[in-house]
N, C-alpha and C positions, 0 to 999 in steps of 0.2 A: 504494500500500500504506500502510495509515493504522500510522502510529508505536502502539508499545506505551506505554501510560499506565505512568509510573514509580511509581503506587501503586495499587492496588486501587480504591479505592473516597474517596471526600473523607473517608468514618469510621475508614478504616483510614490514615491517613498517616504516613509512616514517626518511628520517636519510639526513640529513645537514653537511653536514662538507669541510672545507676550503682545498681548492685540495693541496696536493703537490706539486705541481707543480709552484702555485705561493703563496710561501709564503710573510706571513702579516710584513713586514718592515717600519722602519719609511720615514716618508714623511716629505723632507728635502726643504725647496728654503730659498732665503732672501723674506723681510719685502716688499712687494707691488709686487711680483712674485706668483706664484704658482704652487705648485708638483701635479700630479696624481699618483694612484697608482689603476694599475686594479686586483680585485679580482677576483679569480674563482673557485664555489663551486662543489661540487660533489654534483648531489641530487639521490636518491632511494626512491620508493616506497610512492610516494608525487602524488595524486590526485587533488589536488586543488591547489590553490598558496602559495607560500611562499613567507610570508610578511617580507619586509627588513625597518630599522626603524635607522636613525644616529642621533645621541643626542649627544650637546656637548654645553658644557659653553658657551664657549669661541666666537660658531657660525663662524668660519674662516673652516670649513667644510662640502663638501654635499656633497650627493650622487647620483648616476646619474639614479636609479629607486627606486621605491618606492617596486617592489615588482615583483616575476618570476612566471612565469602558467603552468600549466602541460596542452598539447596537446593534446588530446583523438585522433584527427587522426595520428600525429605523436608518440604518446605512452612513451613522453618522456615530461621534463621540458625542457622550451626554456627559451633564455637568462638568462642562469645562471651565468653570471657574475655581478660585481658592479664595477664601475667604483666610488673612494673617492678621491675628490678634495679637498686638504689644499691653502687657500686664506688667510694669514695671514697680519692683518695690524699692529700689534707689534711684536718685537721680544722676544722669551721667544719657552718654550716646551710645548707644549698644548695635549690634550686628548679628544678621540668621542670614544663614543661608538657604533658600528653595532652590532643589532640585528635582525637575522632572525627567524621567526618561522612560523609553519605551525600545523595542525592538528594533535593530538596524537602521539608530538614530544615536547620535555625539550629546549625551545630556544636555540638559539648559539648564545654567546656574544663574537666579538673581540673588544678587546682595539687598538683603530688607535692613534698611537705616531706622531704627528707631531712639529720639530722643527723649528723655525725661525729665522735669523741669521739677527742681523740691517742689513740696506741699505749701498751704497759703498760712500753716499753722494755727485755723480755725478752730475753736473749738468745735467739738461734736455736737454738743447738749447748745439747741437754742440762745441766743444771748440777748436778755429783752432789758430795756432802759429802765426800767427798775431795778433792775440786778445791778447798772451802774450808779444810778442814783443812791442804792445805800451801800455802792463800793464794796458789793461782793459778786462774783461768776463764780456757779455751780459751790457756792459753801463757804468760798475761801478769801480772804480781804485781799482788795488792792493794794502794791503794791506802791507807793509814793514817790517822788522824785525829785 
């Protein structure tokens, strides 16, 4: 029984790349927030799936599939997007790498830039003008100066 050719045709070979449409930008919040940033790829001539893989130090990013299928009744790849969440618990510039590949295809590697800016040092618990008025938040006296 002769193997299934992994692409159609030598004009159709399988081909990955980041749509125009949304390009790859950094992904911006403060320190205990979080940015999304949704990608969307073009695929051709991709018979089997294309595996999507985020690697990063730092771990303050994921992604929201592991991996896109080609449809033999539909004849095309479905959910070709990725959805990269940045979850940052310090502030600083960080970096993931996305990597997709697929069969008898040179992977695609983006660099995801995510930056995170300290916190506003808020408190949590509401802060209403009576609490300043008798010069206390959550319990405890102001501080003078």
């Amino acid at each position: 029984i002769p193997a299934e050719p992994l692409f159609r045709s030598p004009s159709m070979r399988p081909s990955v790349q980041l749509s125009t449409a949304t390009p790859n930008k950094a992904l911006s919040c403060t320190v205990g927030e979080a940015a999304d940033l949704e990608l969307d790829f073009d695929v051709s001539g991709v018979i089997q799936e294309v595996k999507v893989q985020l690697t990063s130090e730092s771990g303050y990013f994921k992604s929201s599939t592991s991996s896109f299928y080609y449809s033999p009744t539909q004849k095309k790849v479905l959910n070709n997007k990725v959805k990269v969440s940045f979850s940052p618990r310090e502030a600083g510039r960080y970096t993931a790498k996305l990597t997709l590949t697929t069969a008898c295809m040179d992977p695609i590697v983006l660099e995801i830039v995510g930056e995170a800016m300290p916190g506003l040092g808020i408190p949590a618990e509401p802060l209403f003008r009576s609490d300043l008025c008798r010069g206390e938040i959550n319990g405890s006296s102001l501080q003078g100066g």
